[in-house]
N, C-alpha and C positions, 0 to 999 in steps of 0.2 A: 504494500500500500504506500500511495506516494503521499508524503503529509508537510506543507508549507506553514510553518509555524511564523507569526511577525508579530512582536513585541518590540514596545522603546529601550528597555527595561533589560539589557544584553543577559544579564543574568539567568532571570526566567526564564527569556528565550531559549538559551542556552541548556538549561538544566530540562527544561521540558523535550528539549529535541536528544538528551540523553535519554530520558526516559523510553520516545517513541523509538528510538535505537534497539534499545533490548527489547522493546515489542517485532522487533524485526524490521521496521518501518524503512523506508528510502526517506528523509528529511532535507528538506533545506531551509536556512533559519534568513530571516532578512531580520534589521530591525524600525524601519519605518515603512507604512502605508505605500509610496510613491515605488522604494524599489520590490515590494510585495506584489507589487501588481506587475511589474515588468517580469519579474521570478516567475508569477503564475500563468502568464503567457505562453511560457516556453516548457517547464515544467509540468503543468498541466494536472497537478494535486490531485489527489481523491480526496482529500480533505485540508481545509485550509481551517487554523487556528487562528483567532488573531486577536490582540486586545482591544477594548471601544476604546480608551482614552491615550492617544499618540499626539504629536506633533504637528504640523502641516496638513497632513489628514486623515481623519480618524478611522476608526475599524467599521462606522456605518457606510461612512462614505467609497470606501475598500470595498465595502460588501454590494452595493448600488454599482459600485465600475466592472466587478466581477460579473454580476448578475448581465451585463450587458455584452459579455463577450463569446458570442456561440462556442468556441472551445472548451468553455470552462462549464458550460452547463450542464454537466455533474458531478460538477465540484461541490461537496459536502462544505458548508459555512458554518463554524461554529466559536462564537463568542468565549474568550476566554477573560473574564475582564472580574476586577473587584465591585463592581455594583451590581447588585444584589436585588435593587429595588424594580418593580412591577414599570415603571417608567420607560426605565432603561432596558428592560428585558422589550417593551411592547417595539421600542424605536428600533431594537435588533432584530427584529422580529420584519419589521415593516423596511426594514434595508436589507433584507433576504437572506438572515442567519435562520437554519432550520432547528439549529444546537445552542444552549445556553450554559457555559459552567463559568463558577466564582467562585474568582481568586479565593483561597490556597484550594485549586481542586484535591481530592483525595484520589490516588490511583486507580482505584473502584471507578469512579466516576468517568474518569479515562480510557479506561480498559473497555467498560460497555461501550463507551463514544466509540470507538474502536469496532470495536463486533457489531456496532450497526452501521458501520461505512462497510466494513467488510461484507454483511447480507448484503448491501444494498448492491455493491461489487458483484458481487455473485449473482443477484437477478440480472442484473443489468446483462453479462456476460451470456446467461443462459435465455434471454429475449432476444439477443444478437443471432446464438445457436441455432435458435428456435426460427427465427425466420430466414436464416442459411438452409434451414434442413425442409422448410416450406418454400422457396427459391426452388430447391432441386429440385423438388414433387411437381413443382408447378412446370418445370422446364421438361423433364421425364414424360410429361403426360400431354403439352404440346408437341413434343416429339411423334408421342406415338396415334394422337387425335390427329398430325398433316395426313393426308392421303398422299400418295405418291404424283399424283398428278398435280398436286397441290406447292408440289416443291417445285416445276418447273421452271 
């Protein structure tokens, strides 16, 4: 799982992107909004961490520029921030975080964040299979519906 962690806060950042290491994770750490969003361009996340209160621009604003970039449209968005209050949950909410954890998460908290990018990976993959293997059926059986004169 690819996971783009962006924190002001090098620290965090840092230590959270150790954690997602021993979960197996591919990471890459930025620590403001502007080179977060150039990261998740090319990178392409299955999950992107990020906290609301940054510099220049914050983790909603992050989250609204993402949401506008057809590559990243299944990239999991999820709020990693110290406020706590219904406010701030609803405005991350409404800048297209689907995930909310605060500051100090507990690695429980982490770990499920995790297993539900991972299902989500996993349908995702088996919807792809699935109409690969409905592709063929459908090619298979206009093959064999031409008549021979049909192909001339």
């Amino acid at each position: 799982m690819r996971v783009l962690v962006v924190d002001n806060d090098h620290d965090t950042a840092d230590a959270l992107a150790m954690v997602l290491k021993l979960a197996k994770c591919e990471v890459r750490v930025t620590y403001d909004a502007l080179a977060a969003l150039e990261a998740a361009k090319s990178f392409e996340p299955d999950l992107l961490l990020a906290d609301l209160a940054m510099p220049w621009m914050d983790g909603n604003e992050l989250a609204r520029q993402i949401r506008q970039c057809l590559n990243l449209d299944r990239t999991v968005l999820a709020a990693l921030t110290g406020y706590a209050d219904a406010e701030h949950r609803g405005l991350a909410a409404a800048a297209g975080f689907t995930e909310y954890l605060v500051k100090p998460a507990p690695a429980q908290a982490i770990c499920e964040l995790l297993g539900r990018v991972a299902e989500r990976i996993a349908a995702s993959r088996a919807m792809v299979d699935e109409s690969h293997r409905l592709a063929g059926i459908a090619k298979a059986m206009s093959r064999r519906t031409t008549r021979p004169a049909d192909r001339e």
